[in-house]
VOLO-977352 format. One record per residue: residue in three letters; z, x, y of N, C-alpha, C, CB in turn; residue number from 1. Coordinates in steps of 0.001 Angstrom, whole numbers, plus 500000, padded with zeros to 6 digits. Last residue first. Glycine has a CB too. Layout:
BEGIN
<pt vexke="Ala" n_z="Z" n_x="X" n_y="Y" ca_z="Z" ca_x="X" ca_y="Y" c_z="Z" c_x="X" c_y="Y" cb_z="Z" cb_x="X" cb_y="Y" nulo="NUM"/>
...
//
This chain:
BEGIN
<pt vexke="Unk" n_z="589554" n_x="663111" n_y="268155" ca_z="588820" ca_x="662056" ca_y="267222" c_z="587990" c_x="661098" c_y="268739" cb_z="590307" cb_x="660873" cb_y="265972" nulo="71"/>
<pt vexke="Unk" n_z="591025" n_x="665191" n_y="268830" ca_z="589240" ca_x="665392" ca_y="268632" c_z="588215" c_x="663922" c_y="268226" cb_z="588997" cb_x="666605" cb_y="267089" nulo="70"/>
<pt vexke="Unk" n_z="593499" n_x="663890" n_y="268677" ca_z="592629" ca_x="664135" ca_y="270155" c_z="591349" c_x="664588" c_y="270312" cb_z="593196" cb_x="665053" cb_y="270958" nulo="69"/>
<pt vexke="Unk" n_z="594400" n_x="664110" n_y="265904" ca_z="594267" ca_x="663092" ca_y="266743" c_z="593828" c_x="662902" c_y="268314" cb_z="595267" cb_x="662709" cb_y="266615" nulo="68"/>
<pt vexke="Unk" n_z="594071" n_x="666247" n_y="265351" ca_z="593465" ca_x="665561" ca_y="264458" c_z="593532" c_x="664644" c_y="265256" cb_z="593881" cb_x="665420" cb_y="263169" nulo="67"/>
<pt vexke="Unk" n_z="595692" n_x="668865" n_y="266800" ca_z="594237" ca_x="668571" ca_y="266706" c_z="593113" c_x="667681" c_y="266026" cb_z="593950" cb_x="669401" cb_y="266456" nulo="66"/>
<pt vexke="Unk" n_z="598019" n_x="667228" n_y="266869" ca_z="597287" ca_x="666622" ca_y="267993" c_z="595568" c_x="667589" c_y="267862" cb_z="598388" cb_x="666937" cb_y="269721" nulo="65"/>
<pt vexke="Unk" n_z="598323" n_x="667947" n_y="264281" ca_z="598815" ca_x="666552" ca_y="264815" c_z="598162" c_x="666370" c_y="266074" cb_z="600414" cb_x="666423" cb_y="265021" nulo="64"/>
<pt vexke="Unk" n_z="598735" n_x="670288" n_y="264261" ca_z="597724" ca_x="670167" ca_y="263698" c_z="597436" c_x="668621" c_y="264095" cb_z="597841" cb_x="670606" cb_y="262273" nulo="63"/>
<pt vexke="Unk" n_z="600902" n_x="670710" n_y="266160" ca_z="599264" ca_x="671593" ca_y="266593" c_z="598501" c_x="670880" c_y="265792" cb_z="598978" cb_x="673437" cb_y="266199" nulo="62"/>
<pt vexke="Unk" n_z="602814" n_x="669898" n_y="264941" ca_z="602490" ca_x="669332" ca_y="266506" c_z="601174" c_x="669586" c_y="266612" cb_z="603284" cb_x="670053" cb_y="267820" nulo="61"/>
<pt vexke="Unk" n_z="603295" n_x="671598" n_y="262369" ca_z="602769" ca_x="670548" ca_y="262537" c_z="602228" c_x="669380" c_y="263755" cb_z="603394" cb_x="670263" cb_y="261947" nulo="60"/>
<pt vexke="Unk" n_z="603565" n_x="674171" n_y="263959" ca_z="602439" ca_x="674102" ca_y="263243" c_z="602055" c_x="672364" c_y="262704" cb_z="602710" cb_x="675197" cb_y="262002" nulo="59"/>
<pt vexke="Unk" n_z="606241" n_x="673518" n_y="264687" ca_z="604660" ca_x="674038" ca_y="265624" c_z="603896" c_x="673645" c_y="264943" cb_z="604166" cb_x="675589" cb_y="265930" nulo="58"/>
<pt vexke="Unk" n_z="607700" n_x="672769" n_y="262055" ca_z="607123" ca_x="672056" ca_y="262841" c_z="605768" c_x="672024" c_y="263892" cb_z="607950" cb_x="671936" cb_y="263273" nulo="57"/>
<pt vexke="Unk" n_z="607195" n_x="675865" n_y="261261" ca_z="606485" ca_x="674613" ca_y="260479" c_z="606406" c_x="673643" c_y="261579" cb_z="607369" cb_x="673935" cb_y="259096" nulo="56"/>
<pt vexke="Unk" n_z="608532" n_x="676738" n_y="263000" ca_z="607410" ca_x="677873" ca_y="263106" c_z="606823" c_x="676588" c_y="262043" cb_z="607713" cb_x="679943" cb_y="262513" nulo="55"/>
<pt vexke="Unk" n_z="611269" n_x="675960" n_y="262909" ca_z="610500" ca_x="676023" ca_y="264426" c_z="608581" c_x="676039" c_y="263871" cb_z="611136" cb_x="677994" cb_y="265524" nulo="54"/>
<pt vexke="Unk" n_z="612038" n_x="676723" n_y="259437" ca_z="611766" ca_x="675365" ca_y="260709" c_z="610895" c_x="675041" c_y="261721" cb_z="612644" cb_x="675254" cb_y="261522" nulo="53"/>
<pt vexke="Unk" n_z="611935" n_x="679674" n_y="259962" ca_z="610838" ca_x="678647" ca_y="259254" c_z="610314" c_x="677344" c_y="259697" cb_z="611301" cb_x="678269" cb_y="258093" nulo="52"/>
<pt vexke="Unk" n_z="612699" n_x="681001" n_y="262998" ca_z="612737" ca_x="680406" ca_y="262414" c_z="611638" c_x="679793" c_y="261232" cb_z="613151" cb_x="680000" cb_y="263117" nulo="51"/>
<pt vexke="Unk" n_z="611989" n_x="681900" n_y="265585" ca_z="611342" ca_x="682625" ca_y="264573" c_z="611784" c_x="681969" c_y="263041" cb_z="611768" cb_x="684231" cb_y="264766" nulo="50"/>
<pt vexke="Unk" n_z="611306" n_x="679512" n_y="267964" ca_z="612520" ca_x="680442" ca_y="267346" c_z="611399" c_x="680740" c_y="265814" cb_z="614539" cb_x="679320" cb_y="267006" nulo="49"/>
<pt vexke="Unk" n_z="609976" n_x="680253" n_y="270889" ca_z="609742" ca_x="679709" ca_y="270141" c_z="610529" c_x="680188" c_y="268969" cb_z="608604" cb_x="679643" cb_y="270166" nulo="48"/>
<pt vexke="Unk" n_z="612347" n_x="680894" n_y="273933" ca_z="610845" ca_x="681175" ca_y="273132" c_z="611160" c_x="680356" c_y="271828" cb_z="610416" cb_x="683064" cb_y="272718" nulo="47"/>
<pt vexke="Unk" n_z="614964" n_x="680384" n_y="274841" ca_z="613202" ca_x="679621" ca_y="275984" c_z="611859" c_x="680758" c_y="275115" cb_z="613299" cb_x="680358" cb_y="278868" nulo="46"/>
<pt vexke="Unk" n_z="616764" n_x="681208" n_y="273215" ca_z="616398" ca_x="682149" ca_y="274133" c_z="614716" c_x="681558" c_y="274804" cb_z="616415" cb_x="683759" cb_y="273243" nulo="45"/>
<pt vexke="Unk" n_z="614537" n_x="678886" n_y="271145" ca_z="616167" ca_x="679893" ca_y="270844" c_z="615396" c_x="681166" c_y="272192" cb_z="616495" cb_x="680921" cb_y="268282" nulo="44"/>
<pt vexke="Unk" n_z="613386" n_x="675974" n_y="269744" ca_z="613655" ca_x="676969" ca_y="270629" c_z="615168" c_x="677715" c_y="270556" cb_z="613416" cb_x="676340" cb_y="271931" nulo="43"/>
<pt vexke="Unk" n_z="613644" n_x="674058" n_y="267777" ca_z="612563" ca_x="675062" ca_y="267866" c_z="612500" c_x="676066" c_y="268827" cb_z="611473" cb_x="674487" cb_y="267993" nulo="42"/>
<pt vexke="Unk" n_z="615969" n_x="672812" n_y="267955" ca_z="616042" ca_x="674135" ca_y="267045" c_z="614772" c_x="674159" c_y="267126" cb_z="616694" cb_x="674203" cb_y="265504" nulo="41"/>
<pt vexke="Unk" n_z="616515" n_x="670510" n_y="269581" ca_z="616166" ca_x="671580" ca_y="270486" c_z="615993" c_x="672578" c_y="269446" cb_z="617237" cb_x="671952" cb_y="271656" nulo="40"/>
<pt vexke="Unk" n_z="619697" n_x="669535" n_y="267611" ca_z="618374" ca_x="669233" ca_y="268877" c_z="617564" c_x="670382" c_y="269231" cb_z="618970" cb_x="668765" cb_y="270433" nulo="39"/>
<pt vexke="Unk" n_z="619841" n_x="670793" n_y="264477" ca_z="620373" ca_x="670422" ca_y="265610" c_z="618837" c_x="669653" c_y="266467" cb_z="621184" cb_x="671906" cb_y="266361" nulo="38"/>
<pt vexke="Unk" n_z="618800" n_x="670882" n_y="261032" ca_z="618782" ca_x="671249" ca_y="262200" c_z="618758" c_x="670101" c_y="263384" cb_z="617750" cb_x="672082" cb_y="262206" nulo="37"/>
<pt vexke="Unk" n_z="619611" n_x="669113" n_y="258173" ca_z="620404" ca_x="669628" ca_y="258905" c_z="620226" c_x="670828" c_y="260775" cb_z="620903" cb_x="670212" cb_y="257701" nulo="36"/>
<pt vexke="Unk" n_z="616092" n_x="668827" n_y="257896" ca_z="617515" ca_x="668369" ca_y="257423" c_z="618384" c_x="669511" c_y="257921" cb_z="617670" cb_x="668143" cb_y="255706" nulo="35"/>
<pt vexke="Unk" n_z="613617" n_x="667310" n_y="259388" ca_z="613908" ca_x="668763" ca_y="259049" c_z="615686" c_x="668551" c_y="259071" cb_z="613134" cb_x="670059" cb_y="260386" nulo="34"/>
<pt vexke="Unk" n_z="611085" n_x="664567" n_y="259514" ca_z="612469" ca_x="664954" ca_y="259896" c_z="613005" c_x="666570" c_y="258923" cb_z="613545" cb_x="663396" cb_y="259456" nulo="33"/>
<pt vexke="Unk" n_z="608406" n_x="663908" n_y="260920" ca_z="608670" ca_x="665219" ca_y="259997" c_z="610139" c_x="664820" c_y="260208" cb_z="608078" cb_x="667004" cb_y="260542" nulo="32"/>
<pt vexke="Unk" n_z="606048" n_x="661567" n_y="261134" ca_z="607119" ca_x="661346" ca_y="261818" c_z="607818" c_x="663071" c_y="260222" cb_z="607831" cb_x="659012" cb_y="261904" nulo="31"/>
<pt vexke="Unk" n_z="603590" n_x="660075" n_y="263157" ca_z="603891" ca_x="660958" ca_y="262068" c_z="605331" c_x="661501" c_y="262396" cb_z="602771" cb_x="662136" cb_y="261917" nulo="30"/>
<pt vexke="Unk" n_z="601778" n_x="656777" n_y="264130" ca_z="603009" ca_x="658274" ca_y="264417" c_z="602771" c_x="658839" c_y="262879" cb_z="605272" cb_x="657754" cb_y="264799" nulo="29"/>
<pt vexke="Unk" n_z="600234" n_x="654279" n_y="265529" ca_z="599747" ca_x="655524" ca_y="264746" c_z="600564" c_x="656689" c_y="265025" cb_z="598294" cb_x="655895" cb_y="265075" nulo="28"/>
<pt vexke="Unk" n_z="601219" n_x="650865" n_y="265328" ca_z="600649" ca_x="652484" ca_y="266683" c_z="600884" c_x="653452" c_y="265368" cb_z="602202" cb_x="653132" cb_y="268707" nulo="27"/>
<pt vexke="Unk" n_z="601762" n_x="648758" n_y="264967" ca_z="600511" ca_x="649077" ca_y="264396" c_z="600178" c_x="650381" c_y="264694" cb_z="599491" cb_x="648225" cb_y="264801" nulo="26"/>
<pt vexke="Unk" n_z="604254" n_x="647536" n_y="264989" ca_z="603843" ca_x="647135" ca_y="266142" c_z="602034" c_x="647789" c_y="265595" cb_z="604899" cb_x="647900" cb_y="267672" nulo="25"/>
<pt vexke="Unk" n_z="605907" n_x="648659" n_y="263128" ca_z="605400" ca_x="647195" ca_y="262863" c_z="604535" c_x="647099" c_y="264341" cb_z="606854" cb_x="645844" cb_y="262624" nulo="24"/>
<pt vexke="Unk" n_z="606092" n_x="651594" n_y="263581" ca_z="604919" ca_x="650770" ca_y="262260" c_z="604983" c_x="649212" c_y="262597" cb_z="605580" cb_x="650964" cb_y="260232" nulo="23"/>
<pt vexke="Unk" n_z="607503" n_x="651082" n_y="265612" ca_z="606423" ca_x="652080" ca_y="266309" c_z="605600" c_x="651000" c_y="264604" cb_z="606809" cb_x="654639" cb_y="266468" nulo="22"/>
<pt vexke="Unk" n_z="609498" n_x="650153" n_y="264784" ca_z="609141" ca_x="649756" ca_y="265810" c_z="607837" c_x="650037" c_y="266030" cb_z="609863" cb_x="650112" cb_y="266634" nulo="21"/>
<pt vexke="Unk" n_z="610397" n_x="652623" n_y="263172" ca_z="610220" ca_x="651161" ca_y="262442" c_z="609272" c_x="650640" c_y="263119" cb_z="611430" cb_x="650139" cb_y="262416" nulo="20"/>
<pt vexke="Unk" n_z="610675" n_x="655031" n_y="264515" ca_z="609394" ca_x="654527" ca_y="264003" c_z="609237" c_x="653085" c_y="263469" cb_z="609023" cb_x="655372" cb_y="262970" nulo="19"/>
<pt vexke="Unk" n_z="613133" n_x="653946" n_y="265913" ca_z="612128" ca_x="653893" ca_y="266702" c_z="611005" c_x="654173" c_y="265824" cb_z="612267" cb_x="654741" cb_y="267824" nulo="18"/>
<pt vexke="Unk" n_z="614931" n_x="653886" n_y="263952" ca_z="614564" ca_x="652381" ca_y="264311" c_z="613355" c_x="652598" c_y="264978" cb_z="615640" cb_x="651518" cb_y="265262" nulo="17"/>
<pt vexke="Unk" n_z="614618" n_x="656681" n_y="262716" ca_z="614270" ca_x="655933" ca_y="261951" c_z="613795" c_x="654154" c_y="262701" cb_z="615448" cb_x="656107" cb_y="260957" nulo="16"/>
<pt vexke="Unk" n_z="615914" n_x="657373" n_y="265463" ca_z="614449" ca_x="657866" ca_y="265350" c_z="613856" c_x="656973" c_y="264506" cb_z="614239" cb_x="659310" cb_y="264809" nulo="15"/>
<pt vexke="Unk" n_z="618634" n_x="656744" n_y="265499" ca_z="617772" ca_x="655764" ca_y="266286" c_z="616459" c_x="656350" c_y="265971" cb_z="618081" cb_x="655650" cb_y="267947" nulo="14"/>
<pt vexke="Unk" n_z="619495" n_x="658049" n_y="263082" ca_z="619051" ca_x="656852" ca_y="262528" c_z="618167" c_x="655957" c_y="264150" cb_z="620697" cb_x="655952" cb_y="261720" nulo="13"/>
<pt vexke="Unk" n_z="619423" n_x="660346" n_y="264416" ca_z="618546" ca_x="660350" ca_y="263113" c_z="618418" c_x="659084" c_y="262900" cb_z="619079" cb_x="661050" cb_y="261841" nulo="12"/>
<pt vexke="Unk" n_z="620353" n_x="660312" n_y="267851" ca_z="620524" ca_x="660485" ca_y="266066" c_z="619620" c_x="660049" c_y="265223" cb_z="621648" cb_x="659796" cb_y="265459" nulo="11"/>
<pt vexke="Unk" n_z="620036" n_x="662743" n_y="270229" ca_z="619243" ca_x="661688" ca_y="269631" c_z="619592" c_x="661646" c_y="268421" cb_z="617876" cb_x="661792" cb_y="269711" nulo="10"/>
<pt vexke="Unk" n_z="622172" n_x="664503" n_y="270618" ca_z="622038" ca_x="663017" ca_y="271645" c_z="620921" c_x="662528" c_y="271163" cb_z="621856" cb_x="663144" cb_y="273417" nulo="9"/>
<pt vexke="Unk" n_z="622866" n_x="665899" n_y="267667" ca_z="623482" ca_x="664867" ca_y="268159" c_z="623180" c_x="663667" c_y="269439" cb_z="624419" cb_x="665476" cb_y="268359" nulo="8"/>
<pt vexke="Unk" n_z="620648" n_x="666115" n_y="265282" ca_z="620254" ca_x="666198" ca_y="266102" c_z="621574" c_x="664983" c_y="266896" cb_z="618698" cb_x="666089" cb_y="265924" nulo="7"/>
<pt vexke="Unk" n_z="620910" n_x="666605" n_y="262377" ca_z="621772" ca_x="666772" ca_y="263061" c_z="621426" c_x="666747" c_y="264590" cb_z="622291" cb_x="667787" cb_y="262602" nulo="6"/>
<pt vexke="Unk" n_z="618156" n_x="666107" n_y="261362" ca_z="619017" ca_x="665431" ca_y="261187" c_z="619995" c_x="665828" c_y="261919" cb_z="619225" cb_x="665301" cb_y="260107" nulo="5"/>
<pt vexke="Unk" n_z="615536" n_x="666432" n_y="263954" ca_z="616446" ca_x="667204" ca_y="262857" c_z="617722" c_x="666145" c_y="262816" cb_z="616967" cb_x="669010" cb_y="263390" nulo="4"/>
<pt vexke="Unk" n_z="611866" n_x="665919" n_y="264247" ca_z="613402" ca_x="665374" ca_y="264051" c_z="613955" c_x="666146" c_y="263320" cb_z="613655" cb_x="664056" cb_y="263469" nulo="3"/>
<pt vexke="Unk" n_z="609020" n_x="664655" n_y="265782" ca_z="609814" ca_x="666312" ca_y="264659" c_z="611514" c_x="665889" c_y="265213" cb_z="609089" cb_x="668850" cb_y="265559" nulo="2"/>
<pt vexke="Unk" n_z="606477" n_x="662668" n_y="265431" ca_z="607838" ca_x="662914" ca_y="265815" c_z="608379" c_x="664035" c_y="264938" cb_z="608696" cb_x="661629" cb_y="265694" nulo="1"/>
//
């Protein structure tokens, strides 16, 4: 999961209940929250925002599903 704290129609604390949920039940997440960016701050103008933010998270989705879909 890539989360920004200011993220207003999903808030920060339902993400926190939904991994709770997600660890007691046994399922396997990773969960990045990125402080003070909005919803949607990996994109800007429907491309990928040049951002540090944007450009770490990517990079953590990519590495996240190349560790967990080769397996």
């Amino acid at each position: 999961m890539i989360h920004g704290t200011h993220d207003v129609p999903s808030p920060i604390g339902d993400i926190y209940r939904y991994a709770t949920a997600l660890n007691a039940s046994g399922k396997y997440f990773e969960l990045k929250v990125y402080q003070g960016k909005p919803h949607g701050f990996m994109i800007e103008n429907g491309q990928l925002s040049e951002s540090f933010e944007a450009k770490d998270a990517f990079r953590e989705m990519v590495d996240f599903f190349d560790r967990t879909l080769r397996s």
